[in-house]
C-alpha positions in Angstrom: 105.4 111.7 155.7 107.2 114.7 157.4 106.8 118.4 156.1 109.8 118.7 154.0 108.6 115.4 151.7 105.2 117.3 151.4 107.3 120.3 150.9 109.2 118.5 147.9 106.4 116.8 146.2 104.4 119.8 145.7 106.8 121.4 143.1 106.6 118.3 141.6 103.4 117.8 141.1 102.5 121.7 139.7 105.3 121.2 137.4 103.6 117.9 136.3 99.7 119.6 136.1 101.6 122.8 134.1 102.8 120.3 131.5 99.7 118.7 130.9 97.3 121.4 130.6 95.9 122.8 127.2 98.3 125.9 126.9 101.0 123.2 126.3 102.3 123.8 123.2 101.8 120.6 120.6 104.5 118.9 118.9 105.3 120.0 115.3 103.9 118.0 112.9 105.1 114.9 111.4 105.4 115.1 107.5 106.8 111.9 107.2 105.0 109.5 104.5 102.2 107.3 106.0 103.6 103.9 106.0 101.6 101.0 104.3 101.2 97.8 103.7 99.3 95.5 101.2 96.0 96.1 101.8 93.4 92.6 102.5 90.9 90.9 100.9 88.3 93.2 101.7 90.3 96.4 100.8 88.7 95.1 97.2 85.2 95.5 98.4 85.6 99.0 98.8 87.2 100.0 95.7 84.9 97.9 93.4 82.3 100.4 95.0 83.7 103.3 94.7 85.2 102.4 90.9 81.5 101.9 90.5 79.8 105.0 91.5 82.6 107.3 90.0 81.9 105.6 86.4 78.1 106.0 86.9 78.4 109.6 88.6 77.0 108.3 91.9 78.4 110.4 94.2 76.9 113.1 96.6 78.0 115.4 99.1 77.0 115.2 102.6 78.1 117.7 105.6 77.8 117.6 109.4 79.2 119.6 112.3 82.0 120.6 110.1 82.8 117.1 108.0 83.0 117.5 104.9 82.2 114.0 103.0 81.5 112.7 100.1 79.3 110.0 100.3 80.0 107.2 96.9 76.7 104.7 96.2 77.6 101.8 94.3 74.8 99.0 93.2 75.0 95.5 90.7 77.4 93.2 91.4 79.8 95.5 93.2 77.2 96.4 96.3 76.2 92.8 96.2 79.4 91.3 96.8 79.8 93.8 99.8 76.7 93.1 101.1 77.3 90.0 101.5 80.6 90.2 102.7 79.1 92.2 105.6 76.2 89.7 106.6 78.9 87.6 109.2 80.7 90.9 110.1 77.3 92.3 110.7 76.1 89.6 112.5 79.7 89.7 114.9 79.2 93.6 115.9 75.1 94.0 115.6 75.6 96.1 112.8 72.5 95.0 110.7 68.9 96.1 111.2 65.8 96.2 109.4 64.0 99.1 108.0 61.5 100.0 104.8 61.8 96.9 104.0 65.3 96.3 103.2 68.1 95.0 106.0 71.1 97.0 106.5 74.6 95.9 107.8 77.1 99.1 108.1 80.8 98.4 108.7 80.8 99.8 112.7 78.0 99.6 114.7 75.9 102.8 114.5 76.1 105.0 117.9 74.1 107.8 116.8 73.5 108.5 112.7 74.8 107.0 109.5 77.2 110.7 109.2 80.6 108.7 108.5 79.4 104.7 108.5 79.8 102.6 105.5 76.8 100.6 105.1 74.7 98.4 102.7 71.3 97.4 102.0 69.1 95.1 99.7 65.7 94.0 99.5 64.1 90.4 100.6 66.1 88.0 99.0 69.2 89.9 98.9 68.1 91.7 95.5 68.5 95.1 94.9 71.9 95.6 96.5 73.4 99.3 97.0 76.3 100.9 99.4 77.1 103.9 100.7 81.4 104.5 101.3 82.0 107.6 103.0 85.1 109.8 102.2 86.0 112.3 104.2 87.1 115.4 101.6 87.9 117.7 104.8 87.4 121.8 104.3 89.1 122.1 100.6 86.1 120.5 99.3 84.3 123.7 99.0 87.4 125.4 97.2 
């Protein structure tokens, strides 16, 4: 490569590190609706839970590094069908394990903590079913 292509490239490539550093300034937001679509099968699941701890008042708030959630237990017939609904989803991702007695199957597999999972448990038999759905409230939770 002679001097003058080196020459030429190096321009280039500051201009190219300057537009990707931090100190770029971000594109304005987008305030466009989210778009949708009908939501599946197991979309149910969820909302029979959370229909379920709202009419019971089953609902806690739970905070970490800055999330604010709010953390919705359902039990009965509504945790039951998600629990089972989870046991070949569990099974697919390694999501289920084995504690106090119970076994537990959470929506992702758990890196680190339960902060943020959605996850089920029930005694031997499958008895005694009961969810946790995590909503994330953000900051204006504490207004």
């Amino acid at each position: 490569m002679t001097r003058k292509a080196v020459f030429a490239l190096v321009p280039a490539a500051l201009l190219a590190a300057c537009a990707s550093t931090p100190d770029a300034a971000p594109p304005p937001p987008n305030y466009a609706e989210i778009e949708t679509r009908p939501a599946p099968a197991h979309a149910r699941l969820y909302t029979d839970c959370f229909t379920q701890a709202i009419s019971t008042g089953a609902y806690q708030r739970a905070a970490n590094g800055g999330d604010e959630l709010l953390l919705f237990t359902c039990t009965g017939p509504a945790a039951g069908a998600m629990y089972a609904a989870l046991e070949p989803w569990s099974a697919k991702i390694g999501s289920e394990w084995q504690a106090d007695g119970r076994i537990w199957r959470s929506t992702a597999k758990v890196q680190r903590d339960l902060i943020g999972a959605d996850y089920c448990s029930a005694g031997p038999d499958d008895r005694d079913a009961r969810c946790v759905i995590t909503f994330n409230a953000g900051d204006f939770l504490d207004q």
